[in-house]
C-alpha positions as CSV (number, residue, x, y, z in Angstrom):
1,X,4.4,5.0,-0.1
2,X,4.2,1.0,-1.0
3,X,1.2,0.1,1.5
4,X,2.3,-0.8,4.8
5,X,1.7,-1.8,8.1
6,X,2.9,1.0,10.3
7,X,3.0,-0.6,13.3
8,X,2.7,2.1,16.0
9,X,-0.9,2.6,14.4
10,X,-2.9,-0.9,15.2
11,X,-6.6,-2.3,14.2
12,X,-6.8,-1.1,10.1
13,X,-5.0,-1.6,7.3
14,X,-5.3,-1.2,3.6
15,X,-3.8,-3.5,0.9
16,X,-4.0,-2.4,-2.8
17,X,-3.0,-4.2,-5.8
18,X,-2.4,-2.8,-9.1
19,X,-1.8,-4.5,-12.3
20,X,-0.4,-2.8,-15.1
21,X,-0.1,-3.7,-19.0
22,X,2.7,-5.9,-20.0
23,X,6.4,-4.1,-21.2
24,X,8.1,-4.9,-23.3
25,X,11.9,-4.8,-21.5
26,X,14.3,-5.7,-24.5
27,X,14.0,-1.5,-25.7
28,X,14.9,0.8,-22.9
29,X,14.2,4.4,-22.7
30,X,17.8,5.9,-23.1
31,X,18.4,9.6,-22.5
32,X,21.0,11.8,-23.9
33,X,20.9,14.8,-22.8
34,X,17.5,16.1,-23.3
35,X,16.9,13.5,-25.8
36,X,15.3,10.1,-25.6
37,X,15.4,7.1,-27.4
38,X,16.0,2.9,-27.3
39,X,18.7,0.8,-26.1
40,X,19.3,-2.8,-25.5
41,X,20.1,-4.0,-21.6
42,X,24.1,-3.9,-23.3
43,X,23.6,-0.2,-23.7
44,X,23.2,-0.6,-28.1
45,X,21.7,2.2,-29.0
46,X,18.9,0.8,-31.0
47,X,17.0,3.9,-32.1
48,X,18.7,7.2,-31.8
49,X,17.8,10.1,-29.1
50,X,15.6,12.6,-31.1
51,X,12.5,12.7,-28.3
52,X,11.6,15.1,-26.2
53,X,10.4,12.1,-24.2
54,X,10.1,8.3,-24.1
55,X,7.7,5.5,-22.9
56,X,8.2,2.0,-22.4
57,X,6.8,-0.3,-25.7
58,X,4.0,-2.6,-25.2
59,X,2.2,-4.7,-27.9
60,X,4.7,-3.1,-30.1
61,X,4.4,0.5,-30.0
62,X,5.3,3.4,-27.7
63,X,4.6,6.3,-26.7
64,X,7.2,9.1,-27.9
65,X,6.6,12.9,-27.3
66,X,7.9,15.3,-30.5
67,X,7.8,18.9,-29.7
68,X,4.7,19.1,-27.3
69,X,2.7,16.4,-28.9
70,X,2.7,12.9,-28.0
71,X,2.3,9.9,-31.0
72,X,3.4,6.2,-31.4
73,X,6.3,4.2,-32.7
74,X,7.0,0.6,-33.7
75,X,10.3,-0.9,-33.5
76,X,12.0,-0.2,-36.5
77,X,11.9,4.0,-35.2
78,X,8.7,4.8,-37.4
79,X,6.4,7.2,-36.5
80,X,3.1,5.0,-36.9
81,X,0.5,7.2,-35.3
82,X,1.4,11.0,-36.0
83,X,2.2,13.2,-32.9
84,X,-1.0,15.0,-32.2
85,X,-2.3,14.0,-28.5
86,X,-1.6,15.6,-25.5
87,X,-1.7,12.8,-23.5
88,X,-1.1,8.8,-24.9
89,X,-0.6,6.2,-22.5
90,X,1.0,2.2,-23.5
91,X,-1.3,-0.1,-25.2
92,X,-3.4,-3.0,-23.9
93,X,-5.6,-5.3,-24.3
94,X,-9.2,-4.6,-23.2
95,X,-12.7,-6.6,-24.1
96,X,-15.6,-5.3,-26.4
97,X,-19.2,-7.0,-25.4
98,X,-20.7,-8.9,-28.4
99,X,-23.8,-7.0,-29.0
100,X,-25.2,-10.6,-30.1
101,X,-24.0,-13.6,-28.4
102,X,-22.5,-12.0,-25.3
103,X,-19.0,-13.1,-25.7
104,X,-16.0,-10.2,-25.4
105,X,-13.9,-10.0,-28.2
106,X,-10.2,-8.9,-27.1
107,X,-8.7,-5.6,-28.7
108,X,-5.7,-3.8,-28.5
109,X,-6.3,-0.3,-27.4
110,X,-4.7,3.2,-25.9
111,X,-6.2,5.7,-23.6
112,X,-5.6,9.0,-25.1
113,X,-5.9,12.8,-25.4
114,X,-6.6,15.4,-28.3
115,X,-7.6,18.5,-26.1
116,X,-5.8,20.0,-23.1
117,X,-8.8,19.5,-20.9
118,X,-7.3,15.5,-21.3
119,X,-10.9,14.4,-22.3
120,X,-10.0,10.4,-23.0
121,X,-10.9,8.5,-26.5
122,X,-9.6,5.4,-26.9
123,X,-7.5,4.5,-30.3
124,X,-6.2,1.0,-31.7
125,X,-3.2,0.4,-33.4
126,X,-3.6,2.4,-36.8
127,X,-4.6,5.6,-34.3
128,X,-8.2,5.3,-35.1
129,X,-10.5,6.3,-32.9
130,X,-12.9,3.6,-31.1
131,X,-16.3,4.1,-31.1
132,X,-16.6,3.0,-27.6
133,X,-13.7,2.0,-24.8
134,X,-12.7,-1.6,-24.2
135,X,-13.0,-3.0,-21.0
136,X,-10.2,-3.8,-18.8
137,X,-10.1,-7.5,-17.5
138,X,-11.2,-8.1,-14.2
139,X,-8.2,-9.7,-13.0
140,X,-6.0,-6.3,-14.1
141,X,-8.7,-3.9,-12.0
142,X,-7.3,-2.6,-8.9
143,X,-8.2,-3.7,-5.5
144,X,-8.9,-2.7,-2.5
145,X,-9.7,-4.2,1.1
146,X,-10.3,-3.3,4.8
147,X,-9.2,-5.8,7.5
148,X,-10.9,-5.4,11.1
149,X,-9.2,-6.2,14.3
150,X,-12.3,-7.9,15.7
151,X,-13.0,-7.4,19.3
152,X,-13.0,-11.1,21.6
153,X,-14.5,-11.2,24.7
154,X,-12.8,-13.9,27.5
155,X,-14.5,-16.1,30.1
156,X,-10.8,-17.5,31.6
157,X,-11.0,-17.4,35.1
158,X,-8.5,-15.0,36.9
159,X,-5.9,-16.9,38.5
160,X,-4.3,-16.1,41.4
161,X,-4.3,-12.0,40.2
162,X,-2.3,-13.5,37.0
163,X,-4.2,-10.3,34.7
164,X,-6.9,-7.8,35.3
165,X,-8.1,-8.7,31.4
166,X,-6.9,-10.3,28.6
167,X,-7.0,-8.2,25.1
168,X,-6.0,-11.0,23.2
169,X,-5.0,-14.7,22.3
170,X,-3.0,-16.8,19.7
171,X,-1.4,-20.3,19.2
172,X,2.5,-21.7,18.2
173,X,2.6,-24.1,15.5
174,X,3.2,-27.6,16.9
175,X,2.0,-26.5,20.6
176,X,-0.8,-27.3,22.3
177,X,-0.8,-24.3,24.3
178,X,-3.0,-21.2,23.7
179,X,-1.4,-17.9,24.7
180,X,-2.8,-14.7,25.9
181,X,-2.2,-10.9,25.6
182,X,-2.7,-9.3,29.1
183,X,-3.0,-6.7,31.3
184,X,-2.1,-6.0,35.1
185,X,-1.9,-2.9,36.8
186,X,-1.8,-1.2,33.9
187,X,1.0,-3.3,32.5
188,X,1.1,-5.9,29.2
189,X,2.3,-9.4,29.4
190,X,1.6,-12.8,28.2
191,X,1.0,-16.3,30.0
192,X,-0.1,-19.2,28.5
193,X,-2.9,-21.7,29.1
194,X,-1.2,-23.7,31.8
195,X,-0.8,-19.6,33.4
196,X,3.3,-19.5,32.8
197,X,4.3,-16.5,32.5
198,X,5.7,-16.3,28.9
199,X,6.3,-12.5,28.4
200,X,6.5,-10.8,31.8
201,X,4.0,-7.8,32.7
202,X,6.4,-4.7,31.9
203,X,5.4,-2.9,28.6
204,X,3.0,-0.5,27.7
205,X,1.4,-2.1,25.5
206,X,2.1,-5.3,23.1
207,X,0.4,-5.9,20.0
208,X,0.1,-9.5,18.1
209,X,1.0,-9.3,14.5
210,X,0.5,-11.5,12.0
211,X,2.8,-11.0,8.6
212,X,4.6,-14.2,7.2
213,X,5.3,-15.6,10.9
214,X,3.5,-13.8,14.2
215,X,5.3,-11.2,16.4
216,X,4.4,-9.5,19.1
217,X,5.1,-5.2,18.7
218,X,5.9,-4.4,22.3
219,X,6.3,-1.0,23.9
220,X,8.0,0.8,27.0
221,X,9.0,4.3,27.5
222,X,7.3,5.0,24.1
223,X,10.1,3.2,22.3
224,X,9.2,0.6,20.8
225,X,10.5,-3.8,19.8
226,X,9.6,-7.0,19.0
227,X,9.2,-10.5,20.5
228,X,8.6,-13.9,19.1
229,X,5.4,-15.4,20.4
230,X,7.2,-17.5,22.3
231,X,8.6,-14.0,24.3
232,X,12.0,-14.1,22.7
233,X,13.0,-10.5,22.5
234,X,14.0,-9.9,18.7
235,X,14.7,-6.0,19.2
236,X,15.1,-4.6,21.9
237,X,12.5,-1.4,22.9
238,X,15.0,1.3,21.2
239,X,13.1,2.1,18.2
240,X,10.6,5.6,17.6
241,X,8.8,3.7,15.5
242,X,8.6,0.2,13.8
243,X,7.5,-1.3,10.1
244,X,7.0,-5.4,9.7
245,X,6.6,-6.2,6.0
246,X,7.1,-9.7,4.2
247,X,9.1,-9.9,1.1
248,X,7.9,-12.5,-1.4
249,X,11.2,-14.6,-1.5
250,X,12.8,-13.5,1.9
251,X,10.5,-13.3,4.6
252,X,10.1,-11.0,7.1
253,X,12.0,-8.0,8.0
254,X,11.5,-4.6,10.4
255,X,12.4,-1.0,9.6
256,X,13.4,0.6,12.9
257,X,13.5,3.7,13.1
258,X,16.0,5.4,15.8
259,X,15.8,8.9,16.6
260,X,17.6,10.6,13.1
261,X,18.7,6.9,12.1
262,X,17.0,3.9,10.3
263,X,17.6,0.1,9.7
264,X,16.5,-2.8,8.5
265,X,16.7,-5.8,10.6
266,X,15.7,-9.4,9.1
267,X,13.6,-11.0,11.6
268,X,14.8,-14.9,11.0
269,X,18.0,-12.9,11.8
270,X,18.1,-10.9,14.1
271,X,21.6,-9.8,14.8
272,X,21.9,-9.1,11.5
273,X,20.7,-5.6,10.0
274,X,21.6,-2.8,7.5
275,X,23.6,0.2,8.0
276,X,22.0,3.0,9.3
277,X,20.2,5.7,6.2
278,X,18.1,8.5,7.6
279,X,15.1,6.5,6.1
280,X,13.7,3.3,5.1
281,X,10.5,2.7,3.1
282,X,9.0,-0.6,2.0
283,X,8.2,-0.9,-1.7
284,X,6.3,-3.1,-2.8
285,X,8.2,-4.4,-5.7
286,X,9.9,-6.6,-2.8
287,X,12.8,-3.9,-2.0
288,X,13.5,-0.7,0.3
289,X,13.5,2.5,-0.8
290,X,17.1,4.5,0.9
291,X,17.3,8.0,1.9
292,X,21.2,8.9,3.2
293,X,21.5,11.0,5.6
294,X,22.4,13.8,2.7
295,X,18.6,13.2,1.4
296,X,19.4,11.4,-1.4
297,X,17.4,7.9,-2.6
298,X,19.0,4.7,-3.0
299,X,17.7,1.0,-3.0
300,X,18.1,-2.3,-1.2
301,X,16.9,-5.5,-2.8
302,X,15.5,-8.3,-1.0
303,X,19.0,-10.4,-1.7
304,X,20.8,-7.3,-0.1
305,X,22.3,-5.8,-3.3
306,X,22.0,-2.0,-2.6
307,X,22.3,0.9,-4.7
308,X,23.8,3.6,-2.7
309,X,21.6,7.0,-2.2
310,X,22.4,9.3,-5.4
311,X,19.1,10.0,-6.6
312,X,17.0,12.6,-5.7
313,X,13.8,10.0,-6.3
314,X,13.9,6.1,-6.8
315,X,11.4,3.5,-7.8
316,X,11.4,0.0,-9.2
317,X,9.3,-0.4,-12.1
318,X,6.6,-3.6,-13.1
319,X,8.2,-6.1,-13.6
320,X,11.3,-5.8,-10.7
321,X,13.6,-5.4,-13.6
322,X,14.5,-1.7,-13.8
323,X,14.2,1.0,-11.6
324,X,12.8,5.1,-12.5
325,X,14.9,7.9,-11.1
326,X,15.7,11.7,-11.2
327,X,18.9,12.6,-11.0
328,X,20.3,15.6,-9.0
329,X,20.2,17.6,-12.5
330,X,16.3,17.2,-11.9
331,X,15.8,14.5,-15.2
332,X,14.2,11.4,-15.2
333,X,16.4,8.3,-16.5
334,X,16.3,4.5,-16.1
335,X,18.8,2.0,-14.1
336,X,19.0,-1.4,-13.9
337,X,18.8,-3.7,-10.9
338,X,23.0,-3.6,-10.8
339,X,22.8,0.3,-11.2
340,X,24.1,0.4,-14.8
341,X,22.6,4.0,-16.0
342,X,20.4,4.2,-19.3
343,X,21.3,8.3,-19.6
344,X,23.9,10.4,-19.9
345,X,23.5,13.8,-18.9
């Protein structure tokens, strides 16, 4: 799944990046039938469906697959690198150390396959094989990180019986106050420096987080909803579970799940939200991966353009231009953003 926060699990989370080569998106893999081969975003059919299979082209070539064997093309249809690997992913660029001076010298290479075992050798663009591997750039490596919620220890005198202890404190942007997370009898609330109640002590538990703007994750009755941190109640405690993500050009938003139901609520708008699919997932291409209630996939953009669940899978692609699905016939094919299908079955 597109990494995530899930916010019924608190303290860790993961965030991975992964960068891909660069494709080329003005020749689209087009299937007819059990055929592949290139159209234009109009639908042209630019080189004819003879494949058994199709890749995307970078730096010029693709990947096509005749018979069982995989081997390149340019963009005229030509079979530049005869079909003879059992595995040939898109080309790249990569760096070669200078044995002399130090300095990498860029090259255009593929990762690919002779044997079955899928042993790797490395080719350039006449299909020669490289006497050593490029290197990929370090800014197209993937990464990875572990975030800590750090533990705070508190020396704020009790007031009153205000709280037994406070678990954990933030601040509002353009106030001077400093609030705190709280418990009492058992019970989570949050007052502020001045010891105003600002979120009363009824939940289970409430949880500060911290995507594009802070929330608080609130529970009671093992349901669970969300506050702002000035203790405005966003949603209501009627969700099983609850997701907070940040899209890039949107801002934040919550998957709620309820019961056999899911929605998606937008969080600078709260009485606004999605119809209800039997499942929401975050991708991270900046969208939400749909699953109707009959199991199928669909997908809703940040913007709120949706394609409607009729796939049995769904994914957007680099790039945020197209999207990879398989249709109920069990085949792979291509859409665009507006749902316009590159395949025919």
């Amino acid at each position: 799944m597109s990494p995530k926060l899930l916010l019924c699990i608190t303290g860790l989370f993961i965030v991975s990046g992964i960068i891909a080569q660069d494709i080329d998106f003005s020749y689209i893999p087009y299937r007819k039938g059990d055929n592949w081969g290139y159209t234009t975003a109009a639908k042209e059919i630019i080189i004819q469906p003879k494949y058994a299979e199709t890749s995307w082209f970078s730096e010029g070539l693709a990947a096509v697959k005749v018979g069982s064997k995989w081997g390149y093309i340019n963009k005229e249809g030509k079979l530049v690198i005869p079909a003879k690997y059992t595995v040939a992913k898109p080309f790249r660029i990569g760096y070669i150390p200078g044995k002399v001076d130090g300095e990498s010298t860029p090259v255009i290479f593929a990762g690919a396959s002779l044997t079955t075992d899928g042993y790797e050798i490395c080719i350039n663009t006449k299909g020669v094989r490289m006497a050593q591997c490029p290197a990929i750039p370090e800014n197209l490596t993937n990464e990875s990180f572990s975030s800590f919620k750090k533990q705070k220890s508190y020396s704020l005198p009790d007031s009153e019986g205000l709280f037994d202890e406070i678990i954990d404190d933030y601040t509002i942007k353009d106030n001077p106050e400093t609030f705190y997370i709280a418990i009492k009898q058992n019970r989570y609330g949050v007052f502020n420096s001045k010891f105003e109640t600002i979120v009363p002590f009824i939940y289970d538990s409430i949880t500060l987080i911290k995507k594009g703007e802070s929330y608080l994750l609130v529970s009671e009755n093992h349901l669970y909803g969300v506050l702002g941190t000035d203790g405005r109640t966003l949603i209501k405690p009627e969700g099983i579970s609850i997701i907070i993500t940040t899209t890039p050009l949107n801002g934040d938003f919550a998957i709620v799940k309820k019961e056999a139901n899911a929605y998606i609520t937008p969080l600078n708008n709260p009485e606004s939200k999605s119809i209800a699919y039997a499942g929401i997932d975050y991708d991270e291409a900046g969208g939400f991966i749909l699953t109707g209630l009959n199991g199928e996939k669909g997908y809703l953009f940040a913007n709120n353009t949706t394609i409607e669940p009729k796939y049995r899978d769904i994914r957007m692609m680099q790039g945020g231009n197209y999207l990879y699905v398989i249709t109920n016939t069990g085949k792979a094919g291509y859409i665009n953003t507006s749902g316009k299908e590159y395949f025919e079955e």
